[in-house]
C-alpha positions as CSV (number, residue, x, y, z in Angstrom):
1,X,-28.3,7.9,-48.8
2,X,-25.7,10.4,-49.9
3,X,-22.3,10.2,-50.3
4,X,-21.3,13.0,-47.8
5,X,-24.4,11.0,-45.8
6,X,-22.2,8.0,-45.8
7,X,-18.8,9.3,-45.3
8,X,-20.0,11.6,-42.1
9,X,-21.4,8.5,-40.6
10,X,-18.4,6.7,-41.3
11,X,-15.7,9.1,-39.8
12,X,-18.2,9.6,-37.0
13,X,-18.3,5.8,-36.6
14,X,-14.3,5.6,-36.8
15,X,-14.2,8.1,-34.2
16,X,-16.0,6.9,-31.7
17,X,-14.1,3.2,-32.0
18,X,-10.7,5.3,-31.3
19,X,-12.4,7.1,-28.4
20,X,-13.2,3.6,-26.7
21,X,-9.5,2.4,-27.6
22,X,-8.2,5.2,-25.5
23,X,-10.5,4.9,-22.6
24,X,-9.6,1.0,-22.4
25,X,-5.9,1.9,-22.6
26,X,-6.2,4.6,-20.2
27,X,-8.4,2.1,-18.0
28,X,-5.3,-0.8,-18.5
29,X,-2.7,1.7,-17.5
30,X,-4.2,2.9,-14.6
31,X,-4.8,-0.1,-13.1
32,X,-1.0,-1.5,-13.8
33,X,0.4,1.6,-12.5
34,X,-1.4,3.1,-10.0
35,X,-3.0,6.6,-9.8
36,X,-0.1,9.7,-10.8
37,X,1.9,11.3,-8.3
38,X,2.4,14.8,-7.6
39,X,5.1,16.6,-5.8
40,X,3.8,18.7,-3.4
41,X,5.3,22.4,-3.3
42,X,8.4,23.4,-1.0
43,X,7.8,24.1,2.5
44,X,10.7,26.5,2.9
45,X,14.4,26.1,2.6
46,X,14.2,23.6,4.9
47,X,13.1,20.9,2.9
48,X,15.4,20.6,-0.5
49,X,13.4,17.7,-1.9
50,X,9.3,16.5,-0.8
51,X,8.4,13.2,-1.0
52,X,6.3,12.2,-3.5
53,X,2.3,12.4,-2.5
54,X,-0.1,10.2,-4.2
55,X,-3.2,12.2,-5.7
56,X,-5.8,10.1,-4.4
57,X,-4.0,8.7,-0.7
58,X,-6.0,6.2,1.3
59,X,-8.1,6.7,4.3
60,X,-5.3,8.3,6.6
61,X,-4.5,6.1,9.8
62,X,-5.8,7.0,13.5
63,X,-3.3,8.8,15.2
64,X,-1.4,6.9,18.1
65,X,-2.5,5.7,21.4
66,X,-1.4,7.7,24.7
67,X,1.0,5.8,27.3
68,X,-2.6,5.3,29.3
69,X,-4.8,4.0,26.7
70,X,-5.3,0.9,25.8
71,X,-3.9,-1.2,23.5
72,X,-5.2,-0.4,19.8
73,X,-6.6,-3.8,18.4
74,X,-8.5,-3.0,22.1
75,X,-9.6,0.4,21.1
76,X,-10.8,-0.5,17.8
77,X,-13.3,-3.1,19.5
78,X,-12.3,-6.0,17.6
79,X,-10.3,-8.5,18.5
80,X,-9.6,-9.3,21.9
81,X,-5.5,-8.5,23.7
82,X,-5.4,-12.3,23.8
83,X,-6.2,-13.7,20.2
84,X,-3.6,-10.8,18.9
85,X,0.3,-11.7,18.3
86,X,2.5,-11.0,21.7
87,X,4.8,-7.9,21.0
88,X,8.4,-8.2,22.4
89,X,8.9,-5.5,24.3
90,X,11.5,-2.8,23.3
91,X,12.4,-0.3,21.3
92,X,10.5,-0.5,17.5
93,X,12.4,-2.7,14.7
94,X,14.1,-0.2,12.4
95,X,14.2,-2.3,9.3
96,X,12.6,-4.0,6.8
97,X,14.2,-7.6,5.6
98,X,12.6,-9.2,2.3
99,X,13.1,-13.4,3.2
100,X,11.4,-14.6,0.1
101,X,9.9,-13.5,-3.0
102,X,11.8,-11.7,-5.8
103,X,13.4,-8.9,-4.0
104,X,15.5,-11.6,-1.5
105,X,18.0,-10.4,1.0
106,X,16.8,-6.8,0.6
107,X,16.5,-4.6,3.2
108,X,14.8,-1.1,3.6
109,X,15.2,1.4,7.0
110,X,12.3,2.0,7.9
111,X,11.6,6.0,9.5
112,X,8.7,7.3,11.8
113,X,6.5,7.4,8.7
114,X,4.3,4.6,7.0
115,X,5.0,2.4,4.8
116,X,2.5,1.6,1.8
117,X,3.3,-2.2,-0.2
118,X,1.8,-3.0,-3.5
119,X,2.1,-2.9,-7.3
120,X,2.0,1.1,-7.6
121,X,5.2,3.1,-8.4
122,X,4.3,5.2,-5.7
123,X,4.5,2.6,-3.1
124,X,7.1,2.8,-0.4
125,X,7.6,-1.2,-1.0
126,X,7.2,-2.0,-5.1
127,X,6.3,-5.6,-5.1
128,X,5.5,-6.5,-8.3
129,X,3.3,-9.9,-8.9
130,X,0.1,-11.1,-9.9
131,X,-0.8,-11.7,-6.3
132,X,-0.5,-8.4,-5.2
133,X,-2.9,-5.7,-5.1
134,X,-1.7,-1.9,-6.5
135,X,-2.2,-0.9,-2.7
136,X,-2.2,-4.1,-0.8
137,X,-1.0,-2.9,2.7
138,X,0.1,-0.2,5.0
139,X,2.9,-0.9,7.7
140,X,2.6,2.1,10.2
141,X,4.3,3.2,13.3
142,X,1.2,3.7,15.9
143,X,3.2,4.5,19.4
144,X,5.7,2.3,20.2
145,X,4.5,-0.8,17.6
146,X,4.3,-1.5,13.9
147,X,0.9,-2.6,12.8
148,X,0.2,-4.1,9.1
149,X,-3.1,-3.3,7.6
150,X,-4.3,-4.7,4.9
151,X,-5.7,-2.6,1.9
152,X,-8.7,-4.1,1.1
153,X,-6.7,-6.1,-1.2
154,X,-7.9,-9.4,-3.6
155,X,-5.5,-12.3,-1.5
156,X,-5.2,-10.5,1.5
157,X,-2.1,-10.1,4.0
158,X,-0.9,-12.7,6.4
159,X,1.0,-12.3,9.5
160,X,3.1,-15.3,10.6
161,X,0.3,-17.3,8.3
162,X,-3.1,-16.2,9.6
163,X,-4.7,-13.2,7.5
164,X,-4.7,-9.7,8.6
165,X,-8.4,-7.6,8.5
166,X,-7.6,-5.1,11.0
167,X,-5.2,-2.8,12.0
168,X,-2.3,-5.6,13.6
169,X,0.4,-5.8,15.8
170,X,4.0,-6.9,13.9
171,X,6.5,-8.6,16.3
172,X,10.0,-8.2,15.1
173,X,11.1,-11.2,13.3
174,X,7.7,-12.8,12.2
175,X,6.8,-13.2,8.8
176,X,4.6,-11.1,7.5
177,X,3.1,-12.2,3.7
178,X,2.4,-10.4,1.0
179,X,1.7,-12.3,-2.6
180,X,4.8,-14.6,-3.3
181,X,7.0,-12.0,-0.9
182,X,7.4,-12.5,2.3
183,X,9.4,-10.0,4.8
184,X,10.5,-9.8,8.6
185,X,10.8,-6.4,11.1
186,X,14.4,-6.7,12.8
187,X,15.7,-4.0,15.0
């Protein structure tokens, strides 16, 4: 074999090795941090700054039930009115209190709009553990009630210690799980 032979192989071997260093960094640092986020262009004066829209969002939630319909763990066909947590009635808790974990005693207002938990910067709740999935869970406003799904996560969600599959009712002050955090709705 040549000497040009050799060294063509070799660069082309050295080249190659890099290209699977990148693609395992690449592969490391998505997974740590989540897909990229994109700002989404102005709407108008209106708006001076958009909220920042993740590229690749999750299956978007089922819009709310009318004043008529029945409840939603109802509609969705699986789990019966009686096996799901009783809701106070009233008007929806408005905030977010963290009661154990690493981010004690904070609290976060929470708007009309969801709420996404998990490792990834662009989650509305950053919780940041081995134990927690990049997008673990969703807290949404459907009518008058939160509901806590679960993401498809590795250790799951639990609500006031029993795991969450579907779409659940939240009642205000019950514990609601998430890795090594756990966090109440208060009004």
């Amino acid at each position: 074999m040549s000497g040009l032979t050799l060294l063509l192989l070799q660069i082309g071997f050295l080249i190659l090795m890099w290209a699977f260093v990148f693609s395992i960094v690449y592969a490391l640092r998505s997974d740590l941090f989540g897909q990229k986020v994109r700002r989404l262009p102005e709407r108008g004066a209106a708006s001076a700054s958009p909220a920042p829209v993740a590229v690749a969002a999750p299956a978007a939630a089922a819009p709310p039930p009318s004043a008529a319909s029945s409840a939603p763990t109802e509609a969705m066909g699986a789990v019966p009115r009686s096996s799901a947590p009783a809701a106070v009635d009233g008007p929806p808790a408005r905030r977010l209190v963290i009661t154990s974990g690493a981010k004690e005693g904070i609290e976060l207002e929470l708007g009309d709009e969801q709420l996404t938990i998990g490792r990834s910067a662009d989650s509305g709740l950053v919780i940041r553990d081995d134990y927690t999935s990049t997008h673990h869970a969703r807290l949404m406003l459907w009518g008058d009630k939160w509901m806590i799904q679960d993401l498809d996560s590795t250790n799951g969600t639990f609500l006031d210690g029993k795991r969450v599959s579907i779409p659940t009712p939240v009642p205000t002050g019950t514990p609601v799980s998430i890795g090594t955090t756990t966090f109440e709705l208060r009004r």
